[in-house]
N, C-alpha and C positions, 0 to 999 in steps of 0.2 A: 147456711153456706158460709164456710169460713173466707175469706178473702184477706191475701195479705201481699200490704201496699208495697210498693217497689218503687222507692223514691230515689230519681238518679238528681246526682247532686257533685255529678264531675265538672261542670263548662266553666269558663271564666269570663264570659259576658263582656266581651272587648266592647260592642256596641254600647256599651253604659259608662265607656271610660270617660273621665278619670273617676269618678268614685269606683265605677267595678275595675280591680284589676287582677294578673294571674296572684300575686300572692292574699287576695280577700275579694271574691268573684260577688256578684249581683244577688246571688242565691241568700246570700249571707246577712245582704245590707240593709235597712229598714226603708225602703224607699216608699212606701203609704203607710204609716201608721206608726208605731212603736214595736212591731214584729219583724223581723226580715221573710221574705216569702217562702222561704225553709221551713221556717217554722211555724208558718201559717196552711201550708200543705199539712205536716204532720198534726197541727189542729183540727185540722179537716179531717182525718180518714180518724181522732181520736172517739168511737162509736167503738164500743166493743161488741155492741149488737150485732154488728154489718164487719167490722174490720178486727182481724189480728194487729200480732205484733210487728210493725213497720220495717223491711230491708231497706239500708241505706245505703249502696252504690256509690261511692264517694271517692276521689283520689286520695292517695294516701298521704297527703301530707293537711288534708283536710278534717280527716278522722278526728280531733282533739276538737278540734271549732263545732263539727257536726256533732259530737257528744254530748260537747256542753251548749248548744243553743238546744236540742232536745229538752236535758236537764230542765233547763231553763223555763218551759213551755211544761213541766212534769208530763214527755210521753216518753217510757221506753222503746228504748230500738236494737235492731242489730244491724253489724257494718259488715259490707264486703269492702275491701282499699281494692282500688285497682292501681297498680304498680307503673302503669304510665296511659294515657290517655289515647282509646280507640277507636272513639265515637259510640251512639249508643248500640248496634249489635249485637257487641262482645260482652258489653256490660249487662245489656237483655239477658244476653245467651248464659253468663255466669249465674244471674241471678235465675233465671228460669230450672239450672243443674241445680241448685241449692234449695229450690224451694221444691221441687221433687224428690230430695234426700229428705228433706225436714219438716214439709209440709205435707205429704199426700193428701192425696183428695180436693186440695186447699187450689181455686184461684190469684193468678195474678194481677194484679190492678197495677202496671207502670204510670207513675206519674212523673212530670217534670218538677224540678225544687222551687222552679225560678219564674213558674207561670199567678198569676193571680185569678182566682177565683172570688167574686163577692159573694154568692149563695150557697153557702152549706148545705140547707138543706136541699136545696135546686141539685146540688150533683149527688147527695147521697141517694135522690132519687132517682138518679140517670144511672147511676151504676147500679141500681138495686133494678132496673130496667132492662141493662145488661144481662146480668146474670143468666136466662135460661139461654140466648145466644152463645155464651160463652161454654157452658157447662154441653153444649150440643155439640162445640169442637167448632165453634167460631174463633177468631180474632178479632174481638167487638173494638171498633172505634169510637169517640166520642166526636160529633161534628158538628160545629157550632155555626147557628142561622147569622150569615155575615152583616154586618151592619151598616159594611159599607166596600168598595171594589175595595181591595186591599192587596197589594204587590208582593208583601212581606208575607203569605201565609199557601200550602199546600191548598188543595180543594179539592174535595170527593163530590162523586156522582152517586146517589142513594139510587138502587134498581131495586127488585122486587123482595115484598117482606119473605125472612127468612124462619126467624125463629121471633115470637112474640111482638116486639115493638122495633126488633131488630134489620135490619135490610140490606140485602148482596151490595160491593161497593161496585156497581156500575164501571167507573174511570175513577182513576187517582191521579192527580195530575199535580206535580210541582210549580210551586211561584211564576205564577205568569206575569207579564209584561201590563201593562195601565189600560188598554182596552181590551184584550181578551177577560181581565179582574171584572169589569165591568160586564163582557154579555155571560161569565159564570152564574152571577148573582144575579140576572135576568133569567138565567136556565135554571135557576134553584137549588146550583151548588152549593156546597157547606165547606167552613173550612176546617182543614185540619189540625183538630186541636193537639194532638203528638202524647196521646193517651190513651190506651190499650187496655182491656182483659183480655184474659185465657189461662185455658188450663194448661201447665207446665209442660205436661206431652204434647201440643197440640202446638206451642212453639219451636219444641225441640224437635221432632217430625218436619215442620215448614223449614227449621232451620237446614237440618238434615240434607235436605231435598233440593233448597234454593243456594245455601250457604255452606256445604259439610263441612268447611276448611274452621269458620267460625265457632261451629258449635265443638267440633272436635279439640281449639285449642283453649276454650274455655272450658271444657271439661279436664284435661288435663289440666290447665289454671289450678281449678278447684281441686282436683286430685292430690295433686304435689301444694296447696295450698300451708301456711301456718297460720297457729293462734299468734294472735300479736297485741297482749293485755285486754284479751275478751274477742276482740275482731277480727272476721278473718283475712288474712293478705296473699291476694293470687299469686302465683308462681310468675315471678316476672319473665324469666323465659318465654313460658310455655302462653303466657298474655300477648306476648309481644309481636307472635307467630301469628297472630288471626290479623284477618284485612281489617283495615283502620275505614267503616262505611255504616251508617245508620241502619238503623231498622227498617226504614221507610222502601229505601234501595235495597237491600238485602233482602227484606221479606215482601212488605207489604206491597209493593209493586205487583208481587209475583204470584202470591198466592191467590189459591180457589177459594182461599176458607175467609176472607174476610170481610167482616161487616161493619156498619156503621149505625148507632143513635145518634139523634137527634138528642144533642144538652140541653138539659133543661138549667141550665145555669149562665150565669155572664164569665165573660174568658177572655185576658188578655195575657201574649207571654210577654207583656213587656217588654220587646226585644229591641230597642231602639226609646231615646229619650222622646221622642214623637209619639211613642207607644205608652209611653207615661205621662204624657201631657194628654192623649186621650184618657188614661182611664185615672186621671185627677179631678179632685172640684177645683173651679176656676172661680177668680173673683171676676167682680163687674166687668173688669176690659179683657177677661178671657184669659187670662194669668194665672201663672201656678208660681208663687214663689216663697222659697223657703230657706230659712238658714237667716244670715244676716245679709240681708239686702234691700236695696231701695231701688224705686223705680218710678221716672214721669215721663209718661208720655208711650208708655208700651204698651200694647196690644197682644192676645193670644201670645205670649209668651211663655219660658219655662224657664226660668232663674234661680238659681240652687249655690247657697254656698255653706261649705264645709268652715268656715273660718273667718275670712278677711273680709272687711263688707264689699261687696260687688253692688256697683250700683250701673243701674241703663235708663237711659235715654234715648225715646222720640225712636224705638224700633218696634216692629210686627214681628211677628211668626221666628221669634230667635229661639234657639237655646243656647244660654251659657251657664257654666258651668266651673267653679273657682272650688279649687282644694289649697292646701298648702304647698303643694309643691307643682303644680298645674291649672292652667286654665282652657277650657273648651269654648268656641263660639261656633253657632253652626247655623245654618238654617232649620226648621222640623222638618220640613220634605225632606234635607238631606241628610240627616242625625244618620239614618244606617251606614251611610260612608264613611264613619269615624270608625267603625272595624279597618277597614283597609287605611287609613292614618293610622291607628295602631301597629299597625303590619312594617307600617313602614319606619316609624320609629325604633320597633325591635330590631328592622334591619343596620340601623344606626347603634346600634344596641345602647340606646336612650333608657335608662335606669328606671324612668317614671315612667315608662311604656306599660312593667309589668309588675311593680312593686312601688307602695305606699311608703311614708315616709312611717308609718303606725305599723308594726309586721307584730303578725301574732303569733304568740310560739302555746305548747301544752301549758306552762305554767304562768302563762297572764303574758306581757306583751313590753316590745322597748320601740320609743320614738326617735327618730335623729334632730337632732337638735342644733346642732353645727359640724363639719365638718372642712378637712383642707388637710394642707401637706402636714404628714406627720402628725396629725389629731382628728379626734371622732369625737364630741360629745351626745350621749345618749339619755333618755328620761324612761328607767325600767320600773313597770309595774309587774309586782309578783304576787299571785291569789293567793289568799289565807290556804297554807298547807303547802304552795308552791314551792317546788327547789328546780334551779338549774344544775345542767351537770355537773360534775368533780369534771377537771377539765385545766386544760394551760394552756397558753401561748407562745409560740416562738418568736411572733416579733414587735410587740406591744407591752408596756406595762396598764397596767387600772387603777384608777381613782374612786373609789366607793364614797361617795356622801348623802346618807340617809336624811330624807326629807320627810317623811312621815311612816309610820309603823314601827316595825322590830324587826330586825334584819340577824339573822344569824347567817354567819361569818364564819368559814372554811377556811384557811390559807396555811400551806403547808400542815404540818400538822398538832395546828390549835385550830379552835374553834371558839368565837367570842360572840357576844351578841351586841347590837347597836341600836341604838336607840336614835329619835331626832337630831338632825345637828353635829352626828358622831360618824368617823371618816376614818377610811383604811387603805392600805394601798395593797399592791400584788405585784411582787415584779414579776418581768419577764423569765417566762419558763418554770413558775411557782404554779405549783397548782393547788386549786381553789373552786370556793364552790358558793352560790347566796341561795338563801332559801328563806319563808316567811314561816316562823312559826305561829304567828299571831294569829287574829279574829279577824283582824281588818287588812284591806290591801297595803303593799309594801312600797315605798316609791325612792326610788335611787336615783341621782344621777350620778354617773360610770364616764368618768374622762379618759379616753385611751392615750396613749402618747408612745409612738411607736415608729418603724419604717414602713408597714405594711398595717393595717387598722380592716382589712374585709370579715368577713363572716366564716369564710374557708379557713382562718386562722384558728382553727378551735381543735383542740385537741381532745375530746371525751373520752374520760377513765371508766366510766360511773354515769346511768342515767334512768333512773324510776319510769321513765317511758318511754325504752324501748331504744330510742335512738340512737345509732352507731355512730 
C-alpha cells in the first residue's frame, strides 16, 4: 500500500517565542538535537517500503526554507504554498484534491511538522496498524496512552473495534479544564495526537457533507492553481473564500467514519516550553539548560540562550529564555500564556513579536546589526550560487564591504567582482544586484544611509525566484 505523507508545515508556534517567531516558526528550529522537527517528521515517514513521496503544505513564504531543510536531510518532496493561512481544513482539504489527481489509490498520512516523535520504528508500526481501517473508508486517528492529566491536548474515547486493531471514536472531546484531564485518564482516554490516515475520497465525501464550503474552495484553490519554480501555489482568491477552522471542528467532530489506534510510539507536540522541558533530559537538579548559561541554585528549570550568557539564581520551576533581541521569563505551568503575550505585543505592533533580528530570504539570509535615524547596518550571508534581485531604491544609498568570500557586483551596468576587504557603493535609485558565485558562503556587511531604510523599499526588476 502506497501511503503518502502530508506534512502541514504552515503555524508559527507563538507559544515558543522568542526563538519561534512568524518570520522562522518552531517547525524550523532545532530545539532537541541538531535537526529541527521538520526534518525529523520527513526522516520518519523516509521508508520507501511503507511511504511515498512526502506533500508539504507550507505557507508560502516558507517554500525556500522547507526545500532546503528537506535537501538538507537528502528526502525529496513536493510543495503546495498556501497563499495565506486557514487553519488546518483547508490545507487538509487541498492536499486531499491533489493527492486524488496524483495519487489514486494512494493513502493519506497527515502529520504535523512541529510535533516530536522518539520511536520510528514504534509509529511506522502504528500506521502500518492503521492501514486496513483506513483502506475500509475510516479516518484512522493516532491516540496516544496519556502519561499524565494534561490540559493542553484533545482526548478521544476508543468504543468498539472496527476494522483490525482499529476502534469507533466513542467521544472526542477538546482541552479540558485540570480535573476533568484527570477523571479522562482515569476513564482510559487517549489523547489526541492531530494525526490522521485516509483514503482521499473518504475525506473529501466527510468534507463534502460536514464542510462543502471548504472543500469546494480548495478545489477551486487547486483548479486555478500555478507552478511556481516546481511548487504548486493555491489561487489566493479562491483559498481565501474557505472558513479559517481545523480539521478537528470541521470533520472530526462530526463524522461517522472515525477511528482511533492506539500509538505504539512516545509523542509530544511540543507546544509550550513546559512541553520541552518534559520531553528533555534533565540534569541532576531537574534542568534543561542550553546555550551559554550558568546557573546556582536552580531547580527543574528550563534556560535556553541563543547568544548573551543568561545566568539564574536560587529559582524552581522557571523558564527563561534570552535571544538577541528578547528576553522570556515565565513560570512552566504558565509557558502556554506567552501566546497571548504575543497577541499582545503584535497589538503594539512590537517588531520582535513576530520577526528575528536573522530573517531568511531564498538565497541565504541578512542580520540587523544597528540601526537608528537615517541608517541600517546589516551582516548578509549569501549561499554559494545565491543572487539577490536586480532591484533599486528610492530612498537609501548602500555600502557593500565584503568580509569573506567572492562577491559579484551588479550596479548600473557594470558588473565587477570582490574579493575580502574590497567595498562598493550604490546610490540612491541605481540599480544593482549581489550574488555569490563562489564555493563558499558570502558575507557582506551593507550600510544603508537614507530617509527611509525598511524592506518595502525595494524595487525588483529581476529575480531567479520567483518573487514580485
Amino acid at each position: 500500500m502506497n501511503i503518502i505523507p502530508v506534512i502541514l508545515c504552515g503555524g508559527s508556534g507563538t507559544r515558543l517565542w522568542p526563538v519561534s517567531r512568524d518570520s522562522f516558526p518552531k517547525q524550523f528550529v532545532p530545539l532537541l538535537g541538531t535537526l529541527s522537527t521538520f526534518q525529523t517528521t520527513l526522516k520518519r515517514v523516509d521508508d520507501a517500503a511503507l511511504f511515498g513521496r512526502p506533500l508539504v503544505v507550507t505557507n508560502e513564504k516558507f517554500r525556500f526554507l522547507a526545500a532546503e531543510q528537506a535537501e538538507a536531510v537528502g528526502v525529496s518532496i513536493d510543495i503546495i504554498m498556501e497563499p495565506s493561512p486557514r487553519d488546518s481544513a483547508p490545507a487538509i482539504a487541498a492536499a486531499a484534491h491533489w493527492l486524488k489527481r496524483h495519487h489514486a489509490g494512494a493513502l493519506g498520512l497527515v502529520l504535523a511538522a512541529d510535533h516530536m516523535v522518539g520511536d520510528v520504528q514504534g509509529f511506522r508500526k502504528s500506521v502500518s496498524t492503521a492501514i486496513p481501517a483506513a483502506e475500509s473508508g475510516k479516518i484512522v486517528t493516532f491516540g496516544v496512552t496519556p502519561s499524565h492529566p494534561s490540559t493542553a491536548y484533545g482526548y478521544i474515547k476508543p468504543g468498539d473495534q472496527v476494522e483490525g486493531d482499529a476502534r469507533h471514536i466513542a467521544i472526542f472531546l477538546e482541552k479540558p479544564n485540570a480535573s476533568m484531564a484527570a477523571d479522562l485518564v482515569d476513564e482510559g482516554y487517549l489523547w489526541n495526537s492531530g494525526n490522521f490516515m485516509f483514503k482521499p475520497e473518504t475525506m473529501l465525501a466527510e468534507l463534502d457533507h460536514h464542510a462543502p464550503q471548504i472543500s469546494a474552495c480548495a478545489a477551486s484553490a487547486l483548479d486555478l492553481a500555478t507552478n511556481d519554480l516546481g511548487a504548486t501555489l493555491l489561487d489566493a482568491d479562491a483559498f481565501a473564500n474557505a472558513p479559517k477552522i481545523s480539521i478537528d471542528y470541521a470533520v472530526m467532530q462530526k463524522t461517522a467514519h472515525a477511528a482511533v489506534v492506539r500509538a505504539q510510539f512516545d509523542w509530544s507536540d511540543i507546544g509550550t516550553w513546559g512541553a520541552l522541558w518534559d520531553a528533555s533530559e534533565h540534569d541532576a537538579r531537574g534542568n534543561r539548560a542550553t546555550g551559554n548559561v550558568a546557573l546556582i541554585d536552580t531547580t527543574n528549570s528550563l534556560v535556553h540562550s541563543d547568544d548573551v550568557l543568561t545566568a539564574v539564581a536560587g529559582l524552581d520551576n522557571v523558564v527563561v529564555v534570552s535571544t538577541r533581541d528578547a528576553v522570556l521569563v515565565t513560570s512552566r505551568e504558565n509557558s502556554g500564556e506567552v501566546k497571548i503575550l504575543v497577541e499582545a505585543l503584535k497589538a503594539k505592533s512590537q517588531r520582535e513579536a513576530s520577526e528575528h533580528l536573522k530573517m531568511y530570504r531564498p538565497w541565504g539570509a541578512y542580520q540587523r546589526i544597528d540601526i537608528g535615524p537615517r541608517f541600517h547596518v546589516k551582516r548578509i550571508t549569501v549561499k554559494p550560487g545565491g543572487r539577490l534581485s536586480l532591484q533599486k531604491h528610492f530612498h537609501r544609498s548602500e555600502h557593500w564591504v565584503v568580509v569573506s568570500g567572492t562577491a559579484e557586483v551588479t550596479v548600473g551596468d557594470k558588473t565587477i567582482e570582490l574579493h575580502e576587504n574590497q567595498s562598493t557603493y550604490i546610490p540612491i535609485g541605481e540599480v544593482h544586484r549581489l550574488a555569490n558565485p563562489g564555493k563558499v558562503p558570502l558575507e557582506v556587511i551593507e550600510v544603508q544611509v537614507g530617509s527611509y531604510t525598511g524592506e518595502d523599499d525595494i524595487v525588483r526588476l529581476e529575480d531567479v525566484y520567483g518573487r514580485g
